[in-house]
mmCIF file of the N, C-alpha and C atoms, coordinates in Angstrom:
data_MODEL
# 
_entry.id   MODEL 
# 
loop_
_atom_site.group_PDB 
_atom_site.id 
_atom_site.type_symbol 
_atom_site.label_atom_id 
_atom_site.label_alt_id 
_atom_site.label_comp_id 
_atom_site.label_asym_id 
_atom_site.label_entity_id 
_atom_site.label_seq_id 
_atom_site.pdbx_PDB_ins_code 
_atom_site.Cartn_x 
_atom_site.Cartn_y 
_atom_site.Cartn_z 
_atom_site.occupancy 
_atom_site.B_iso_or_equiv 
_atom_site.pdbx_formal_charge 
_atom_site.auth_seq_id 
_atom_site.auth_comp_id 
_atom_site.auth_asym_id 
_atom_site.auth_atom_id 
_atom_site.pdbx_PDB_model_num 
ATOM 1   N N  . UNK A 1 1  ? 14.339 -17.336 9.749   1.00 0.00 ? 1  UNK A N  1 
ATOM 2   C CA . UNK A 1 1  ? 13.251 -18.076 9.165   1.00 0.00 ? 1  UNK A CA 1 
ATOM 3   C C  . UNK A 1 1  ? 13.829 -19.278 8.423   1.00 0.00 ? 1  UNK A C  1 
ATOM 4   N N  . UNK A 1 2  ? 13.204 -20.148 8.728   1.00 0.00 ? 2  UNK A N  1 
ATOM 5   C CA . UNK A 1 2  ? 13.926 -21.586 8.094   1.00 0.00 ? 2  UNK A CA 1 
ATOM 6   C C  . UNK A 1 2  ? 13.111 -21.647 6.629   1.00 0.00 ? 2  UNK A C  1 
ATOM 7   N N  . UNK A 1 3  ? 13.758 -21.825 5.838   1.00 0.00 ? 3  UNK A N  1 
ATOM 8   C CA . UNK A 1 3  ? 13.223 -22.322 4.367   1.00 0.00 ? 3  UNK A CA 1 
ATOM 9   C C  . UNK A 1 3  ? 13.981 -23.625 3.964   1.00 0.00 ? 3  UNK A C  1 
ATOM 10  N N  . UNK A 1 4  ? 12.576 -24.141 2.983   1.00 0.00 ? 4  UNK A N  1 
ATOM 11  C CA . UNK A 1 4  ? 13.120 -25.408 2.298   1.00 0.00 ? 4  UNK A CA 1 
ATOM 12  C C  . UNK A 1 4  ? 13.999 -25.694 1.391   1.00 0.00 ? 4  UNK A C  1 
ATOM 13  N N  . UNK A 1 5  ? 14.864 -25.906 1.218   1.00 0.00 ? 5  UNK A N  1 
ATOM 14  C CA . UNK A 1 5  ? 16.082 -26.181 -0.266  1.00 0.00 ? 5  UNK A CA 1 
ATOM 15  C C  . UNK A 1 5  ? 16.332 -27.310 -1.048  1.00 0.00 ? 5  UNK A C  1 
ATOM 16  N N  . UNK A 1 6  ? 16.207 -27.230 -2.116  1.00 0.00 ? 6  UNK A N  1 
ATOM 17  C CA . UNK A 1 6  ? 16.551 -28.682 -2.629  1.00 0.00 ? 6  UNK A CA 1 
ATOM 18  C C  . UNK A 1 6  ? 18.183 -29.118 -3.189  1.00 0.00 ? 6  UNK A C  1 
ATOM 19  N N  . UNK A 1 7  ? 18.895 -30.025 -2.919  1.00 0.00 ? 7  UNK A N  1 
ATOM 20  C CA . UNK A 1 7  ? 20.617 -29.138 -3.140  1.00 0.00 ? 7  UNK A CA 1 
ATOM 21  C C  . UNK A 1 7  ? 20.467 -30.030 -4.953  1.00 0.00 ? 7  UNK A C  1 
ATOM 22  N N  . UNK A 1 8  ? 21.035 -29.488 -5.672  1.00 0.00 ? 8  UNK A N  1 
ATOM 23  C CA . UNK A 1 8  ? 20.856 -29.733 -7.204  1.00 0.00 ? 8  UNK A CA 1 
ATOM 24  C C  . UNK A 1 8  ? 22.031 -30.825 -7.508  1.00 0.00 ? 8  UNK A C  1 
ATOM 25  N N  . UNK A 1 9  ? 22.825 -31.538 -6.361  1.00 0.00 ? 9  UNK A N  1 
ATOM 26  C CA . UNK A 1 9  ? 23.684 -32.864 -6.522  1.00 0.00 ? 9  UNK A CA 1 
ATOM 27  C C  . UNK A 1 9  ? 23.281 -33.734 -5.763  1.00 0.00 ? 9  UNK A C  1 
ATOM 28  N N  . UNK A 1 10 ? 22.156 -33.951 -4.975  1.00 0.00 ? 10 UNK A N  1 
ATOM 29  C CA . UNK A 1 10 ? 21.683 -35.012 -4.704  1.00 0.00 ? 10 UNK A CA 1 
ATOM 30  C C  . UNK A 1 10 ? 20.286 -35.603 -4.570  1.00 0.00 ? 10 UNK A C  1 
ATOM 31  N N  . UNK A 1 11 ? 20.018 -33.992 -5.151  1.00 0.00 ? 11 UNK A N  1 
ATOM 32  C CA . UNK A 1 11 ? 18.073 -34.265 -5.367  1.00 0.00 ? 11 UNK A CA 1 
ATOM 33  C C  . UNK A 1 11 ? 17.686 -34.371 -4.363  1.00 0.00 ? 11 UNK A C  1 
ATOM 34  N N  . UNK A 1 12 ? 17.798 -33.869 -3.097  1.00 0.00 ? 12 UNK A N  1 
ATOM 35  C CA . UNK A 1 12 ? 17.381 -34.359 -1.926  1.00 0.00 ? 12 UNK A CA 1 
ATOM 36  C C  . UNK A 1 12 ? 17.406 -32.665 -1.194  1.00 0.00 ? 12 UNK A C  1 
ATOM 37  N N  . UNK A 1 13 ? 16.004 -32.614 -0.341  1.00 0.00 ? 13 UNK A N  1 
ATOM 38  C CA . UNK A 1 13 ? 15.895 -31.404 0.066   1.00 0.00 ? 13 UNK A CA 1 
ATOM 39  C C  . UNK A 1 13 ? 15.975 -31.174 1.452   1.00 0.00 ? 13 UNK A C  1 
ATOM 40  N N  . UNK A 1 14 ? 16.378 -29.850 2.165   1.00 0.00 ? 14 UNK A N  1 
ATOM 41  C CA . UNK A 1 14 ? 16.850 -30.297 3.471   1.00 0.00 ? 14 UNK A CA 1 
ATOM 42  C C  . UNK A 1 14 ? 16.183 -28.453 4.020   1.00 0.00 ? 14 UNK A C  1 
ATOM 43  N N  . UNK A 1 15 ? 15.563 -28.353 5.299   1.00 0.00 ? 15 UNK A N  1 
ATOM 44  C CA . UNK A 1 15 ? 15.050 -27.320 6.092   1.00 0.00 ? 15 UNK A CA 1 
ATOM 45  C C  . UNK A 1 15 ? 16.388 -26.121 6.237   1.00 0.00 ? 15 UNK A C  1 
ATOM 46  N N  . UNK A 1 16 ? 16.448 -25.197 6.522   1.00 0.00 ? 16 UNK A N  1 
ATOM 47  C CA . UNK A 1 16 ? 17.403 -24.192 7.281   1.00 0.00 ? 16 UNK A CA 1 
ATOM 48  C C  . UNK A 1 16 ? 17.301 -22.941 6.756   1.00 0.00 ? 16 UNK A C  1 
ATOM 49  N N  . UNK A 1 17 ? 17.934 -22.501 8.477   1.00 0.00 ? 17 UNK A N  1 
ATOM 50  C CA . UNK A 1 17 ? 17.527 -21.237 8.616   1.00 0.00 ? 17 UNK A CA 1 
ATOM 51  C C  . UNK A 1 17 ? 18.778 -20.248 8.559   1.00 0.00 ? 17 UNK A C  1 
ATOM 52  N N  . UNK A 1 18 ? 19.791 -21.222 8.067   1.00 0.00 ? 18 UNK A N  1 
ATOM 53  C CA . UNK A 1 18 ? 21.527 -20.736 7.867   1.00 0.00 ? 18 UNK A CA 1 
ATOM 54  C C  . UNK A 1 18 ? 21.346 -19.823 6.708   1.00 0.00 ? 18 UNK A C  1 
ATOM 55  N N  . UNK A 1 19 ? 20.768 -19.485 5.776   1.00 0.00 ? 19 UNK A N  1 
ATOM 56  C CA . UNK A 1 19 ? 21.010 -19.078 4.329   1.00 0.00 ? 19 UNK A CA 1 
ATOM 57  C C  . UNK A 1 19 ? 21.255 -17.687 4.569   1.00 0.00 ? 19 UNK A C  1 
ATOM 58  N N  . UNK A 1 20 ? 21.501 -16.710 3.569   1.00 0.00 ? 20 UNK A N  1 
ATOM 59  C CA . UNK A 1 20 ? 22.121 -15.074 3.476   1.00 0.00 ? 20 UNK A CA 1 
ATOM 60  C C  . UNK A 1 20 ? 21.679 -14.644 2.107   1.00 0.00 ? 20 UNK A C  1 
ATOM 61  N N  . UNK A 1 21 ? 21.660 -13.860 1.717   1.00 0.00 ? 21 UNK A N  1 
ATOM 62  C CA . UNK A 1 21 ? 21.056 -13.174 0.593   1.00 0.00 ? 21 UNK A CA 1 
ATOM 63  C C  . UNK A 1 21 ? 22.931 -13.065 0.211   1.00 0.00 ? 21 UNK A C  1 
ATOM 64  N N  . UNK A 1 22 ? 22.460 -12.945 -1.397  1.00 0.00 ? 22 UNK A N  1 
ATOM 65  C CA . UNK A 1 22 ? 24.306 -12.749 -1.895  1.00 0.00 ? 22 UNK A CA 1 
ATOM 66  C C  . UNK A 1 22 ? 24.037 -11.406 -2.118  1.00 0.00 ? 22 UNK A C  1 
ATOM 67  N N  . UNK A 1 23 ? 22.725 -11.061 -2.970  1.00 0.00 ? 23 UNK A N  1 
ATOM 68  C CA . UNK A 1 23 ? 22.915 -9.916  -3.143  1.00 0.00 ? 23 UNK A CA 1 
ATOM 69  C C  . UNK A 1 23 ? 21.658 -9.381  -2.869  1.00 0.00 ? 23 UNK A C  1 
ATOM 70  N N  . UNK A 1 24 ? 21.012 -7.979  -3.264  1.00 0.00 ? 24 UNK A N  1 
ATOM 71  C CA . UNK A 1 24 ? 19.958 -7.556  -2.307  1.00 0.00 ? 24 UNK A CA 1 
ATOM 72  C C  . UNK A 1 24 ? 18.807 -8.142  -3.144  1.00 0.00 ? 24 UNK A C  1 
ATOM 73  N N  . UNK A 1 25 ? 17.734 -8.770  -1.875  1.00 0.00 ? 25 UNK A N  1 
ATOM 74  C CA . UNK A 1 25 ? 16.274 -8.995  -2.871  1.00 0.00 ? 25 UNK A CA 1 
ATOM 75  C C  . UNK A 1 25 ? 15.845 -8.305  -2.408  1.00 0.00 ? 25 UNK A C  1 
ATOM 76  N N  . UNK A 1 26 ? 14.621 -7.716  -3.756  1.00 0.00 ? 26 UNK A N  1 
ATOM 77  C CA . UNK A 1 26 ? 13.785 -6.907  -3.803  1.00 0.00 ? 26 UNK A CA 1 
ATOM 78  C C  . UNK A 1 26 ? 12.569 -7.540  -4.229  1.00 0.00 ? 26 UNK A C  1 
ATOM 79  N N  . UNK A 1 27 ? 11.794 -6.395  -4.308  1.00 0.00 ? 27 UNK A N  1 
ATOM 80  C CA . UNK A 1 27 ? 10.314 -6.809  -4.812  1.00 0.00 ? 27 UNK A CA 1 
ATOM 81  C C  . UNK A 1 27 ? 10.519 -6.186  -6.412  1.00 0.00 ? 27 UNK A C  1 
ATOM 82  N N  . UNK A 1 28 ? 10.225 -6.872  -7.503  1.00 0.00 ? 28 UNK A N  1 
ATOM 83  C CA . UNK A 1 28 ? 9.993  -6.341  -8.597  1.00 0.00 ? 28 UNK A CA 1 
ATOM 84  C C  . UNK A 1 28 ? 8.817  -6.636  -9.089  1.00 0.00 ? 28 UNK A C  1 
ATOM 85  N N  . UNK A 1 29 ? 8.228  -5.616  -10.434 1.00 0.00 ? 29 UNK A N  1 
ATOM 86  C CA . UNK A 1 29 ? 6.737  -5.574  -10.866 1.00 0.00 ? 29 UNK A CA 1 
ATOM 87  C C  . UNK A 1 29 ? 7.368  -5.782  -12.505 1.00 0.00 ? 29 UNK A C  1 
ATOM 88  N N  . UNK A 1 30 ? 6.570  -7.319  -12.939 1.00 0.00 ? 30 UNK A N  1 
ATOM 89  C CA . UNK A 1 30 ? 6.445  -7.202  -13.914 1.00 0.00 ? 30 UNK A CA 1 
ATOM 90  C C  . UNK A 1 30 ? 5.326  -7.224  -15.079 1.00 0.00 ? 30 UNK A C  1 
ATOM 91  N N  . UNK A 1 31 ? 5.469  -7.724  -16.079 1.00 0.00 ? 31 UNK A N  1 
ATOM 92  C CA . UNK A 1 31 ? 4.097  -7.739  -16.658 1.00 0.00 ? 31 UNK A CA 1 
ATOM 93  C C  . UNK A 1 31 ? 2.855  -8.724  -15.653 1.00 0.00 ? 31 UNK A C  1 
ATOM 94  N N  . UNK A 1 32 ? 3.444  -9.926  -15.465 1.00 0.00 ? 32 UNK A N  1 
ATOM 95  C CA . UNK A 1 32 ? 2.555  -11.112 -14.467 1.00 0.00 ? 32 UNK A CA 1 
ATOM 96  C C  . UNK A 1 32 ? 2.233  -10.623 -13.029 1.00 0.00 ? 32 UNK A C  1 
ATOM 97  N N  . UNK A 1 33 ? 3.002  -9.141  -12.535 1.00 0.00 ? 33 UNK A N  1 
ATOM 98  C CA . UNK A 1 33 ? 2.547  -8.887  -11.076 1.00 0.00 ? 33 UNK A CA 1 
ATOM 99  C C  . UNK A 1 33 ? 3.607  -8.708  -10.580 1.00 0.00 ? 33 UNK A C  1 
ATOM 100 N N  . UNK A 1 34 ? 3.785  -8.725  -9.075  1.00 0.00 ? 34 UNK A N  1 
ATOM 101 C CA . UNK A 1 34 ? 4.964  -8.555  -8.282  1.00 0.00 ? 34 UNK A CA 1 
ATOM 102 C C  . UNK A 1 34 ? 5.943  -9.914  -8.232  1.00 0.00 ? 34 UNK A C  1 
ATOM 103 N N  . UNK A 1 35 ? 7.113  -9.548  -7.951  1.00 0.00 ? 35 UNK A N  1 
ATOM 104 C CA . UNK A 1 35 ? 7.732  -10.986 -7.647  1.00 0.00 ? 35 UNK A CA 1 
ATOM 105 C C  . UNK A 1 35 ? 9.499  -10.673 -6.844  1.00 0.00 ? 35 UNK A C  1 
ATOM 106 N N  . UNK A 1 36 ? 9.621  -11.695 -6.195  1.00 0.00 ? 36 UNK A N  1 
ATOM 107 C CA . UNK A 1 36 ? 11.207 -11.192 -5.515  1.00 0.00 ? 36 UNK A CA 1 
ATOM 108 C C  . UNK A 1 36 ? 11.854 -11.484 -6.425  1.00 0.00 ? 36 UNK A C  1 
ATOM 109 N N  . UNK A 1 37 ? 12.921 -11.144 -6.652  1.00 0.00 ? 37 UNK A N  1 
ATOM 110 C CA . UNK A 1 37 ? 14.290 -11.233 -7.280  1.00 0.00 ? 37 UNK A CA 1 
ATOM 111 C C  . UNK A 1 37 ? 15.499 -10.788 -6.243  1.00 0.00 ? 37 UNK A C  1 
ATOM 112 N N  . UNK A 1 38 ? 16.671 -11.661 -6.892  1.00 0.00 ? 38 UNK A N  1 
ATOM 113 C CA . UNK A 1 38 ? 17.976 -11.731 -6.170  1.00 0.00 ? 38 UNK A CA 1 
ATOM 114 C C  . UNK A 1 38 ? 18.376 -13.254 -6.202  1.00 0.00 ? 38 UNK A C  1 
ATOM 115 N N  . UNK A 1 39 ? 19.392 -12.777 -5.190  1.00 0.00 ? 39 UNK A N  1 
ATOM 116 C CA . UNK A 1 39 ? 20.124 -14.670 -4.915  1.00 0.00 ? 39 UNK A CA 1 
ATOM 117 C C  . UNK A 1 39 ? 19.957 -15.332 -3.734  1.00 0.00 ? 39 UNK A C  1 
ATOM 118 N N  . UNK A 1 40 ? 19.829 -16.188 -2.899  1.00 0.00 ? 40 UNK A N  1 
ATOM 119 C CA . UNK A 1 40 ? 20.115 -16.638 -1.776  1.00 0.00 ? 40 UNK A CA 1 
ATOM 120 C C  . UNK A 1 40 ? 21.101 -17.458 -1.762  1.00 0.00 ? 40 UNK A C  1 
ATOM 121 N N  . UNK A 1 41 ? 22.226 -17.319 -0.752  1.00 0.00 ? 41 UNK A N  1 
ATOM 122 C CA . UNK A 1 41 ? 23.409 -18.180 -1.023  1.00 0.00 ? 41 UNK A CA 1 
ATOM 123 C C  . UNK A 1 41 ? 23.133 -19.428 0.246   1.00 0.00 ? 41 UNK A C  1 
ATOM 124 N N  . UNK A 1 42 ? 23.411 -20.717 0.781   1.00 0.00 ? 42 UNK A N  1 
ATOM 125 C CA . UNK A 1 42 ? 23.113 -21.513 1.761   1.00 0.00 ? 42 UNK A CA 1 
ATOM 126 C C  . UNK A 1 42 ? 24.250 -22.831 1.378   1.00 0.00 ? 42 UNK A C  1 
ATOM 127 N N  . UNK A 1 43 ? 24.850 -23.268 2.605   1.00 0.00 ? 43 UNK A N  1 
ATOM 128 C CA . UNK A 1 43 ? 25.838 -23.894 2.719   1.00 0.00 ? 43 UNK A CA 1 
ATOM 129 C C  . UNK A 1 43 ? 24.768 -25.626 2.533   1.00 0.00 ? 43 UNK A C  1 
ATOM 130 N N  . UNK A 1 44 ? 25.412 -26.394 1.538   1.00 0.00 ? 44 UNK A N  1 
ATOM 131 C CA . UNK A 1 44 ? 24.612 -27.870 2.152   1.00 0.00 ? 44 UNK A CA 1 
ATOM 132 C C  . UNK A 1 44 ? 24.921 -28.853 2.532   1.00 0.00 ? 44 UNK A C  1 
ATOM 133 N N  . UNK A 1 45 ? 24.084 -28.957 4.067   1.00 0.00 ? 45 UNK A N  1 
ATOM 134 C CA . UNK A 1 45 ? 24.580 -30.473 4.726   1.00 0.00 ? 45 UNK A CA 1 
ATOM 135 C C  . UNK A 1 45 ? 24.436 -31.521 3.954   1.00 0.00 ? 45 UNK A C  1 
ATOM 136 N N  . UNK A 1 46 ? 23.512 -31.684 2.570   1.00 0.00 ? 46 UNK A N  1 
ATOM 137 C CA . UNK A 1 46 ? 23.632 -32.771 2.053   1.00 0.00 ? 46 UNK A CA 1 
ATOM 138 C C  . UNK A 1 46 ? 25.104 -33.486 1.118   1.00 0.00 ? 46 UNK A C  1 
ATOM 139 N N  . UNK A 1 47 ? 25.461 -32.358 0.591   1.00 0.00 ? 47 UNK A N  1 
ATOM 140 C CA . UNK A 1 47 ? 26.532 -32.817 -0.122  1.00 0.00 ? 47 UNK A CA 1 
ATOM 141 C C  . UNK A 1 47 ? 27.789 -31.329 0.294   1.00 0.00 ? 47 UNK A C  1 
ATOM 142 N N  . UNK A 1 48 ? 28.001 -30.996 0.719   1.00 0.00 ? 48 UNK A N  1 
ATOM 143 C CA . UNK A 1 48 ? 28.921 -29.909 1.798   1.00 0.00 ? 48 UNK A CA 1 
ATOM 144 C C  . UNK A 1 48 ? 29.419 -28.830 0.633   1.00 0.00 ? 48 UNK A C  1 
ATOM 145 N N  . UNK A 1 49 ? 28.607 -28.302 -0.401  1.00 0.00 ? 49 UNK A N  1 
ATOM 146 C CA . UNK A 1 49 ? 28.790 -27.488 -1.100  1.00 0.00 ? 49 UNK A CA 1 
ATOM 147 C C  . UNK A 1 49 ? 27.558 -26.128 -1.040  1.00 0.00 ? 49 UNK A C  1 
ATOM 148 N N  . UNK A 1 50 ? 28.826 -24.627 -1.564  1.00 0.00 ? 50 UNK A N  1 
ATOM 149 C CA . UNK A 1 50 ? 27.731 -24.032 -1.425  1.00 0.00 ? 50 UNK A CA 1 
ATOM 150 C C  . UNK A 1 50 ? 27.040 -23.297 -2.336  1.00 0.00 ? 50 UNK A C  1 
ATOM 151 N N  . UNK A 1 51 ? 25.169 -23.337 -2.186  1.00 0.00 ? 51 UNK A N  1 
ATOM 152 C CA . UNK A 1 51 ? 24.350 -23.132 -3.417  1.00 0.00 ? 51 UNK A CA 1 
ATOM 153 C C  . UNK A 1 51 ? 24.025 -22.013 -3.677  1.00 0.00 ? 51 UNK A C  1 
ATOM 154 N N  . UNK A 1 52 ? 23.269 -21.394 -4.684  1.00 0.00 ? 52 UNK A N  1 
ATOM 155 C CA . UNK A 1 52 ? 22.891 -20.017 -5.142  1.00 0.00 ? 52 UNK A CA 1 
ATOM 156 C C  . UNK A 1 52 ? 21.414 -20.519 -5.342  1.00 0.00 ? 52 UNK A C  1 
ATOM 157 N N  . UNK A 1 53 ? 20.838 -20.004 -5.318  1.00 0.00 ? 53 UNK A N  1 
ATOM 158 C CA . UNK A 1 53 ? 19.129 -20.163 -5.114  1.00 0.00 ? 53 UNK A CA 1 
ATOM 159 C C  . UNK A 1 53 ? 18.401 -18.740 -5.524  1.00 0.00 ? 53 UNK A C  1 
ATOM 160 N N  . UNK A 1 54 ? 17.620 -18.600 -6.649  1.00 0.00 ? 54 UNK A N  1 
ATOM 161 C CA . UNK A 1 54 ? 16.865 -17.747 -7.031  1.00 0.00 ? 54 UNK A CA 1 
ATOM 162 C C  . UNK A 1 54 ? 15.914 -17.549 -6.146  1.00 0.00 ? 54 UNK A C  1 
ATOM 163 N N  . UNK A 1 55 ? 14.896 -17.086 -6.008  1.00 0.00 ? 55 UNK A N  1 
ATOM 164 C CA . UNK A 1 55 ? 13.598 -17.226 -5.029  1.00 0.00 ? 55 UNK A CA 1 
ATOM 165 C C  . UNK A 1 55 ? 12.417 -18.211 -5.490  1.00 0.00 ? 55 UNK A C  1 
ATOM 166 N N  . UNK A 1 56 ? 12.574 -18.138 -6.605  1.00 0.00 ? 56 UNK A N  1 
ATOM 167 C CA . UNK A 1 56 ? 11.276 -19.380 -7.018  1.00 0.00 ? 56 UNK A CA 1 
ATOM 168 C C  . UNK A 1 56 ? 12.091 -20.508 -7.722  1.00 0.00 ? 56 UNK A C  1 
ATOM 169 N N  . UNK A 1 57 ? 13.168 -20.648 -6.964  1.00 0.00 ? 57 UNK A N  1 
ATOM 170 C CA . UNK A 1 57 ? 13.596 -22.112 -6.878  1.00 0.00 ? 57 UNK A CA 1 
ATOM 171 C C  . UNK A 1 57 ? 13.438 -22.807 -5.283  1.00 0.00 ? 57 UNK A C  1 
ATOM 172 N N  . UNK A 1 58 ? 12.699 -21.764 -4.478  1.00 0.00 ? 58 UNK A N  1 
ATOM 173 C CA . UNK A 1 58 ? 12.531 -22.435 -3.219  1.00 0.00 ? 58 UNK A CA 1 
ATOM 174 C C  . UNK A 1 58 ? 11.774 -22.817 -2.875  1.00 0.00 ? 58 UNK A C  1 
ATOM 175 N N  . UNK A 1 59 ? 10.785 -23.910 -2.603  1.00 0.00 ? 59 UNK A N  1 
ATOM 176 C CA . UNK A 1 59 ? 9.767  -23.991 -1.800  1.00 0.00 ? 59 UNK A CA 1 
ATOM 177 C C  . UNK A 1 59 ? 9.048  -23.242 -0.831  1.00 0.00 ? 59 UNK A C  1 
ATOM 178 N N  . UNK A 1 60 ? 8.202  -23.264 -0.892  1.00 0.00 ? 60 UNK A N  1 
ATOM 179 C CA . UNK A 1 60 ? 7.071  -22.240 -0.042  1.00 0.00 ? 60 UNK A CA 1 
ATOM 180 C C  . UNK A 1 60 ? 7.202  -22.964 1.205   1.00 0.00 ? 60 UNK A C  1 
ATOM 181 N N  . UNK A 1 61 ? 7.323  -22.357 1.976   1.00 0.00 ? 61 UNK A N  1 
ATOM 182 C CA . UNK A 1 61 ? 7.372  -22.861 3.096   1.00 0.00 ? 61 UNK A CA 1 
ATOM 183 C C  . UNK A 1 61 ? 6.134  -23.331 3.481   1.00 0.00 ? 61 UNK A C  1 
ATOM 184 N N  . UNK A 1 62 ? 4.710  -23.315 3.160   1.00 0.00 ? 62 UNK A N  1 
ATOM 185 C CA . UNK A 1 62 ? 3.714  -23.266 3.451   1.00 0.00 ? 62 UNK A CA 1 
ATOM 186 C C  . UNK A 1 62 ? 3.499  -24.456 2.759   1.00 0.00 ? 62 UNK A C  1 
ATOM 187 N N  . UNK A 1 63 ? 3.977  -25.282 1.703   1.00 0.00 ? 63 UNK A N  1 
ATOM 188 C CA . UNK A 1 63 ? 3.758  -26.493 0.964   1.00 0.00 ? 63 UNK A CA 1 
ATOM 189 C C  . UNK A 1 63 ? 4.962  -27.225 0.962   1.00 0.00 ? 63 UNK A C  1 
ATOM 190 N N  . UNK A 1 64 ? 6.020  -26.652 1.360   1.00 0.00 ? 64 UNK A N  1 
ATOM 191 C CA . UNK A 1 64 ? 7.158  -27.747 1.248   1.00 0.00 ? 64 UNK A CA 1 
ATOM 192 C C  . UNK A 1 64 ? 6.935  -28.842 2.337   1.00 0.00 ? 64 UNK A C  1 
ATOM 193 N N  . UNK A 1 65 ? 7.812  -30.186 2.221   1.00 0.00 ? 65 UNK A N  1 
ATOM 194 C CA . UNK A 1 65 ? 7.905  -30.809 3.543   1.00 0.00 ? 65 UNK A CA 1 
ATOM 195 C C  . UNK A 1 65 ? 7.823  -30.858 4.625   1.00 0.00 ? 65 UNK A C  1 
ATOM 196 N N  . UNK A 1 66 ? 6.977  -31.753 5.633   1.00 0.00 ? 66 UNK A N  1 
ATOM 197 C CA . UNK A 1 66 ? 7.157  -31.178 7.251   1.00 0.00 ? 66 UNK A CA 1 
ATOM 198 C C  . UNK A 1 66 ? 8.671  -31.595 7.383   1.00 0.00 ? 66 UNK A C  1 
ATOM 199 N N  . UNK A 1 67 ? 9.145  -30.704 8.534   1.00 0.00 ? 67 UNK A N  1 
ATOM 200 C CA . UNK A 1 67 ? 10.575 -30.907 8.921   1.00 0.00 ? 67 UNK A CA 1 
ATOM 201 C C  . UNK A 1 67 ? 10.415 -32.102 9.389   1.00 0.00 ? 67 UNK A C  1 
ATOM 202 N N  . UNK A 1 68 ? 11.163 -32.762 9.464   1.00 0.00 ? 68 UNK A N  1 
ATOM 203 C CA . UNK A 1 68 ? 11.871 -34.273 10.057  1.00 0.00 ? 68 UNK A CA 1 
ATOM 204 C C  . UNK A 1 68 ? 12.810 -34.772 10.825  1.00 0.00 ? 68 UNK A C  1 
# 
């Protein structure tokens, strides 16, 4: 599944479907409801370093950018 990323050294966000979980996400319940937790790790073509990504640092795929 391709998701959107934004890389945090060039402000600039880029599609892919390369990324890996670092460690396991789950579903957690907190006071506000359900929510994922964990890491996503993803290599970036924008600036060739690699990122750690919470889950609600990602764009929804459903509102992020059309691919380009």
């Amino acid at each position: 599944m391709e998701l959107y990323f934004t890389c945090p050294v060039k402000n600039q966000g880029f599609w892919t479907a390369a990324w890996r979980s670092k460690d396991r996400l789950q579903v957690v319940e907190d006071g506000a409801g359900r929510r994922l937790a964990g890491l996503v790790e993803v290599d970036c073509p924008l600036c060739g370093r690699r990122h750690d990504f919470r889950p609600e640092e990602i764009a929804c795929p459903l509102t992020a950018p059309e691919k380009g």
